[in-house]
C-alpha positions in Angstrom: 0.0 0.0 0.0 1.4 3.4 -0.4 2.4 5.9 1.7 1.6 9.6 1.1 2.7 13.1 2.6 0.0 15.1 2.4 1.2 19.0 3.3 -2.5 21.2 4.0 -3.4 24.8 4.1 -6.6 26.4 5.0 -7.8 28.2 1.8 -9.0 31.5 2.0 -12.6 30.9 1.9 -11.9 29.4 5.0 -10.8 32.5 6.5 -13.4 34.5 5.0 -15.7 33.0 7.6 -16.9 34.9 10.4 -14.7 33.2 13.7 -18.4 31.6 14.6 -18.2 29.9 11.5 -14.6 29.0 11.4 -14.8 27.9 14.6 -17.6 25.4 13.8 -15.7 24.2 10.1 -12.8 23.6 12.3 -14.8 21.3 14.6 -16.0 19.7 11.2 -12.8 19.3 10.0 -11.3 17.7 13.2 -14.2 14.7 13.2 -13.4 14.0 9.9 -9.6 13.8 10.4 -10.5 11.5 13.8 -12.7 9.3 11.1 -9.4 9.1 9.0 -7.7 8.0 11.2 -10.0 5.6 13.4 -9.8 4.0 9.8 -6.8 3.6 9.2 -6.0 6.1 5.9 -4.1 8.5 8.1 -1.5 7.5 10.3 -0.2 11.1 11.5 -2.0 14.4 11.1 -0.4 17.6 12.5 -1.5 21.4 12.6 1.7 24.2 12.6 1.9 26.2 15.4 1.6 29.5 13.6 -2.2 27.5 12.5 -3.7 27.9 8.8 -1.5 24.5 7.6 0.2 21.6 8.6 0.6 17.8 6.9 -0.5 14.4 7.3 0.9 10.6 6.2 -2.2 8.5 4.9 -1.6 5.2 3.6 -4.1 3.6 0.8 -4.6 3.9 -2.7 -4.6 7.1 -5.0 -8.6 6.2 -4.8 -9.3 5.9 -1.3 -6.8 9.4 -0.6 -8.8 11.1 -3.3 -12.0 10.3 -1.6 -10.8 11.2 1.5 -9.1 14.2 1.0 -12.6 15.6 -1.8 -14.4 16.1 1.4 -12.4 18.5 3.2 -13.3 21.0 -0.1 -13.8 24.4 -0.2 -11.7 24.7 2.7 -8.5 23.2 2.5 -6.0 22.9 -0.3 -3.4 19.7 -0.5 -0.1 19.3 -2.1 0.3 15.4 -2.1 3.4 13.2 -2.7 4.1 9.4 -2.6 6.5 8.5 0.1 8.9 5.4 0.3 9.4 4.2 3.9 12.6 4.1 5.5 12.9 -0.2 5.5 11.9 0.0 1.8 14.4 3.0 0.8 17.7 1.2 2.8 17.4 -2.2 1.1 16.8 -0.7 -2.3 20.1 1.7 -1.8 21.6 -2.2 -0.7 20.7 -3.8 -3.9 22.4 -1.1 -6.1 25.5 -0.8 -3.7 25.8 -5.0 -4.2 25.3 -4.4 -7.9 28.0 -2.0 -8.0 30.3 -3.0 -6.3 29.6 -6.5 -7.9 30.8 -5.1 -11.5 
């Protein structure tokens, strides 16, 4: 399954709200990260502390991130990019160091 890093930032329409409004998206938007997560497509979220952005790592398909991430529309924008995991990273950079020094 792939890993993905998901950097966030609230959009502006988000902070065109009044703060009674933001205030009840951002309530919104937490239960439906603590979904995520309770079902296993995100395995970290995090919020900066200067607020407006942060990231997340979700593992599953491009499908199930998609229809994860579609719901958090108007409000957030993503910038999402596959991620290899340490394990898998170190034993590929073995296999080309054995082929090289093999030659």
């Amino acid at each position: 399954m792939t890993k993905w890093y998901v950097k966030w930032k609230l959009t502006e329409q988000y902070w065109s709200l009044s703060n009674a409004e933001r205030l009840k998206v951002g309530i919104q938007t937490l239960g439906m990260v603590n979904a995520d997560m309770k079902a296993g497509l995100l395995k970290d979220w995090a919020i900066t502390t200067d607020t407006g952005k942060g990231y997340a790592i979700a593992e599953g398909t491009e499908t199930q991130l998609y229809e994860s991430l579609i719901k958090y529309r108007p409000y957030n924008a993503f910038e999402v990019t596959p991620v290899i995991p340490f394990a898998q990273h170190y034993a590929t950079l073995k296999k080309i160091a054995a082929r090289v020094q093999s030659k």
